[in-house]
C-alpha positions as a Markdown table, in Angstrom:
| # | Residue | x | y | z |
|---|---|---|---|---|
| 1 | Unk | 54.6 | 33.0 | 37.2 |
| 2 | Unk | 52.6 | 31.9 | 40.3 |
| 3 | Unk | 49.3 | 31.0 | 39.4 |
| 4 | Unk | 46.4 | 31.1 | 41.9 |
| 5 | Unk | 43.1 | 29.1 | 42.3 |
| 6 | Unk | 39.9 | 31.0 | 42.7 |
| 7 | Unk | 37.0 | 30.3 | 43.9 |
| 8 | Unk | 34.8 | 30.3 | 40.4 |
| 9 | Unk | 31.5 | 32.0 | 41.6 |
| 10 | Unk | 34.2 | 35.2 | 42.4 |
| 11 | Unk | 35.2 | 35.5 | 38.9 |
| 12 | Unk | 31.6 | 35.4 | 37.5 |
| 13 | Unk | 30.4 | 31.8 | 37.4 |
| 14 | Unk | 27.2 | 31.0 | 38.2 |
| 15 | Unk | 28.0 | 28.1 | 40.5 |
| 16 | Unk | 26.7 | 29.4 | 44.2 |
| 17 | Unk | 24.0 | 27.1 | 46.1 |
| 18 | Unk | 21.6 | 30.0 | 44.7 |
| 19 | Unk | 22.6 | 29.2 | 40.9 |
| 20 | Unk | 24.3 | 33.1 | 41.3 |
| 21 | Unk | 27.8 | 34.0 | 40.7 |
| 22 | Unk | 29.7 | 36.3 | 43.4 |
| 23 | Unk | 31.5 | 38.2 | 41.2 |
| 24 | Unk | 34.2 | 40.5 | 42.8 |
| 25 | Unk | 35.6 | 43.4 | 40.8 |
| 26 | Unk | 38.5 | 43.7 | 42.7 |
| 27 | Unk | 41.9 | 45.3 | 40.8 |
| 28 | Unk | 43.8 | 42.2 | 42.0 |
| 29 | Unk | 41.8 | 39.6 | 40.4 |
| 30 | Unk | 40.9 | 41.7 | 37.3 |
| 31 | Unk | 45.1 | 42.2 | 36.8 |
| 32 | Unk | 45.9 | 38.5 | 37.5 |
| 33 | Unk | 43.1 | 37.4 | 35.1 |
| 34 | Unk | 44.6 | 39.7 | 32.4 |
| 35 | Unk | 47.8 | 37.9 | 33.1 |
| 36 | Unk | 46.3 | 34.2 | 32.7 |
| 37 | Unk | 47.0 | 33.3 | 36.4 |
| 38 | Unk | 43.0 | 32.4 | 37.3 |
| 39 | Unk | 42.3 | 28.5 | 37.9 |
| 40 | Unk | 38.6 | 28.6 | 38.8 |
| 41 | Unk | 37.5 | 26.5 | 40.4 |
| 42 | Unk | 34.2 | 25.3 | 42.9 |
| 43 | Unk | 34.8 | 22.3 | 45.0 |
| 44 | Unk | 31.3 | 21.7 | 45.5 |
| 45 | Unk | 30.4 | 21.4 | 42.2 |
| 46 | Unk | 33.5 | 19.3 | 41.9 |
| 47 | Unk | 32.1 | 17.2 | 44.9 |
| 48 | Unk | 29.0 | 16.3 | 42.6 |
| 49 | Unk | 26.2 | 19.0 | 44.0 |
| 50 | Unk | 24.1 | 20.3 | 41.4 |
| 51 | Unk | 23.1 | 24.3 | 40.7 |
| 52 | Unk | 21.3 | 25.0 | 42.2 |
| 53 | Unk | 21.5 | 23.4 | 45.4 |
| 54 | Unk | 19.9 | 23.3 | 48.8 |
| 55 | Unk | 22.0 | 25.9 | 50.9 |
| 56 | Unk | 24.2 | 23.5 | 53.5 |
| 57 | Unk | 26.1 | 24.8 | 56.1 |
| 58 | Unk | 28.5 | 22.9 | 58.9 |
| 59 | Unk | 27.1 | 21.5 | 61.7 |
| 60 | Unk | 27.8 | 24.0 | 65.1 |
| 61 | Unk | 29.8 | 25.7 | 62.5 |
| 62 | Unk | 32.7 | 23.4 | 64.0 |
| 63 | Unk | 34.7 | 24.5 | 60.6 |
| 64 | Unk | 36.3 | 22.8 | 57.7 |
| 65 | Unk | 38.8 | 20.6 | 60.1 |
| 66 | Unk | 36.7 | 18.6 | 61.7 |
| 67 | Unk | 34.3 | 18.0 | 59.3 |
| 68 | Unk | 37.8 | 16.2 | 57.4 |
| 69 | Unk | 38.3 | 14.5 | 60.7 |
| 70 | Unk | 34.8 | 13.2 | 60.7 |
| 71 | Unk | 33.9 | 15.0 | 63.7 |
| 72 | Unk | 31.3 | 17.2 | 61.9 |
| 73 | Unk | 29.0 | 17.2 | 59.2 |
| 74 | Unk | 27.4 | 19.5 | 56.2 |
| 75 | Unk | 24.1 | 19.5 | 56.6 |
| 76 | Unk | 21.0 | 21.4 | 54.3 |
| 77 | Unk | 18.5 | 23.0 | 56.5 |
| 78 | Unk | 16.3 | 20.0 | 55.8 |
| 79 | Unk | 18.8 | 18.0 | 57.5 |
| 80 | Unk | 20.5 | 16.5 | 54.4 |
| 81 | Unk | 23.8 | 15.0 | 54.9 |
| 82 | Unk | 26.2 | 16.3 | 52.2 |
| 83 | Unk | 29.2 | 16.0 | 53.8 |
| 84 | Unk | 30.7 | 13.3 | 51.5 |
| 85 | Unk | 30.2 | 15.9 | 48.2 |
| 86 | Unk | 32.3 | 18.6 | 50.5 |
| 87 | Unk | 35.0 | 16.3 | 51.1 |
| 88 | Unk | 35.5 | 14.7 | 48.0 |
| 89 | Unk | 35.1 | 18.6 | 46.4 |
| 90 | Unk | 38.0 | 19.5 | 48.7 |
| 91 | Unk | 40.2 | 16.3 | 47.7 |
| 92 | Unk | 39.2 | 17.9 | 44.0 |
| 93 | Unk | 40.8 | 21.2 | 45.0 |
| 94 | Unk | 43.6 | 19.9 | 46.2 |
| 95 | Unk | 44.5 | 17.6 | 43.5 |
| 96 | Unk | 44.0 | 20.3 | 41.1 |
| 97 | Unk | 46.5 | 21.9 | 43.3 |
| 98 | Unk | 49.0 | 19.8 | 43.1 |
| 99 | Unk | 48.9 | 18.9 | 39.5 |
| 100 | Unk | 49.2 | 22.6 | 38.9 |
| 101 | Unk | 51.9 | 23.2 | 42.1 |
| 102 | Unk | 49.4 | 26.3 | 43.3 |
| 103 | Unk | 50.6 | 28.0 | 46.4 |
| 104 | Unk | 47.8 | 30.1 | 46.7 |
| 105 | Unk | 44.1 | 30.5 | 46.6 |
| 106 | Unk | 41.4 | 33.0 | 46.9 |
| 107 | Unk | 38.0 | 31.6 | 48.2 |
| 108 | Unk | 34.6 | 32.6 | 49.1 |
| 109 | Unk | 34.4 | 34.0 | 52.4 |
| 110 | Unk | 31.7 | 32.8 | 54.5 |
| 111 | Unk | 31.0 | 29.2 | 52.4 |
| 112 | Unk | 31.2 | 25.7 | 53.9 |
| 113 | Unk | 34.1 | 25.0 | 51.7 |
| 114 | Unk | 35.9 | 27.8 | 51.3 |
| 115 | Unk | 35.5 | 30.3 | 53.9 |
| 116 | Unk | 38.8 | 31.3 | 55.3 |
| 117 | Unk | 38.2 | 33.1 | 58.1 |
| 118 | Unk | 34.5 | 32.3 | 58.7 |
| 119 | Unk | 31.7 | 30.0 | 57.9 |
| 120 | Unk | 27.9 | 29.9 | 58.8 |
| 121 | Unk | 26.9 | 28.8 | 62.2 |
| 122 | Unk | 24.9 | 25.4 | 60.9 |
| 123 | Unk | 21.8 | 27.4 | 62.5 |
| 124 | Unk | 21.2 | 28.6 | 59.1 |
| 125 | Unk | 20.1 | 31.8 | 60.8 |
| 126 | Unk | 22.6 | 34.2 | 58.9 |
| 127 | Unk | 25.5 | 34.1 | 61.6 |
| 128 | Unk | 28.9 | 34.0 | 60.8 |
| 129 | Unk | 31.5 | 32.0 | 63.1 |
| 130 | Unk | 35.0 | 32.4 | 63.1 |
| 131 | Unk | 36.5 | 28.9 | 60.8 |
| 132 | Unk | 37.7 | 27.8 | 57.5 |
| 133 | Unk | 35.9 | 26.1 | 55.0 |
| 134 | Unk | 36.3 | 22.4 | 54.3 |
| 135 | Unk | 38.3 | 23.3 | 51.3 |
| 136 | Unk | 40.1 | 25.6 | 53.4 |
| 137 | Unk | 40.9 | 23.3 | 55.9 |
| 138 | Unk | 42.7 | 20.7 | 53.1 |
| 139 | Unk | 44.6 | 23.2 | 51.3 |
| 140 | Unk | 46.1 | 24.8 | 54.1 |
| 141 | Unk | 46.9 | 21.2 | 55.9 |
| 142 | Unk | 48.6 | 20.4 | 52.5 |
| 143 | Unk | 50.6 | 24.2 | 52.1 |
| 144 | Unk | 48.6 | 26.0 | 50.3 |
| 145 | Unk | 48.1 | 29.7 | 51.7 |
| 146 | Unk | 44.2 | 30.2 | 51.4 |
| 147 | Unk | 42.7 | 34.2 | 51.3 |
| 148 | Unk | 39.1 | 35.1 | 51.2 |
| 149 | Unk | 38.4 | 37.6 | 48.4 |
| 150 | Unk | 38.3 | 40.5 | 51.1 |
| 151 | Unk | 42.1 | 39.8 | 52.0 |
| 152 | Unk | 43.5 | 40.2 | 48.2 |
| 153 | Unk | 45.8 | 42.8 | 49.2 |
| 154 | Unk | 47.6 | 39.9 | 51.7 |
| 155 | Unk | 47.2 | 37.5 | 48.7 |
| 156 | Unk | 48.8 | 39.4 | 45.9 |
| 157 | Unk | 51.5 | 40.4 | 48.9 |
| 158 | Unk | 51.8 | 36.3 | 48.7 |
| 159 | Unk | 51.8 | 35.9 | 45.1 |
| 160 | Unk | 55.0 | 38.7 | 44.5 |
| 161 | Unk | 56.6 | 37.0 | 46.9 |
| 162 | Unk | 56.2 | 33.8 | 45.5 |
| 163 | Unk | 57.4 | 35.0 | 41.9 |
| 164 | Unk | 60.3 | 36.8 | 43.3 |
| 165 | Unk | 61.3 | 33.4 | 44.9 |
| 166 | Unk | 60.8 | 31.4 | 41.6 |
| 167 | Unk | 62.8 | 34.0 | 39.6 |
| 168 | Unk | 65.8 | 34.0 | 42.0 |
| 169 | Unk | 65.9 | 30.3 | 41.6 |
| 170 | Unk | 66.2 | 30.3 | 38.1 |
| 171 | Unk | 68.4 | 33.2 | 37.6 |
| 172 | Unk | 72.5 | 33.2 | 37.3 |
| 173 | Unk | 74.9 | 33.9 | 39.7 |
């Protein structure tokens, strides 16, 4: 069984910048928590950023890539640099990836670290730009198919597929 990490403020934890959760109630996530395949997770807690937390977006909104190739940074509206706790939160996320060999994960759209498709425009003015999360950007360098919670449908697509592929393996011939 293919389990799948998740960002933690979707399945109800408090741990968002605001010291909220984002709690989705989505059928996908409700089914694969019944089934025990949830690893929660949030990489910038991981990364050492407290709850609550200045809100901290990426500079330009360059995206997750180039913050890893040090050609961005994560800054708070005050003009905090923070990019080391994003990094080392992403580095987190992946390592709990590989211990676990997770294939998949479902993040928060729209955050600095796990957007998948988008991220904030580092104007802190409410504007999305198209981009992937720091998070994002190391998973995905490192195999792991990332979906933002509105794309469960494509993720649970992922997940079958993945389980068919691990059953066929072990089955007789």
């Amino acid at each position: 069984m293919q389990r799948v990490l998740v960002s933690a403020c979707l399945a109800g934890r408090p741990v968002r910048y605001d010291g909220r959760a984002k709690t989705s109630g989505d059928a996908v996530l409700v089914r694969w928590r019944a089934e025990g395949r949830l690893v929660l997770f949030c990489p910038e807690v991981a990364g050492g950023l407290p709850v609550p937390r200045p809100p901290a977006e990426i500079e330009g909104g360059a995206g997750g890539a180039a913050v890893l190739a040090g050609h961005a940074r994560v800054l708070t509206a005050a003009g905090a640099d923070v990019t080391a706790h994003f990094v080392e939160g992403a580095h987190a996320a992946l390592a709990v990836a590989r211990r676990l060999a997770l294939r998949v994960a479902v993040l928060k759209e729209g955050s600095p670290s796990c957007g998948a498709l988008r991220v904030h425009d580092g104007t802190f003015g409410g504007r999305l730009a198209p981009g992937a999360g720091v998070t994002t950007a190391l998973l995905r360098a490192h195999g792991v198919d990332v979906f933002g919670e509105d794309d469960l449908a494509a993720a649970a697509v992922r997940v079958a597929e993945l389980d068919r592929g691990a059953a066929a393996a072990v089955s007789p011939r």
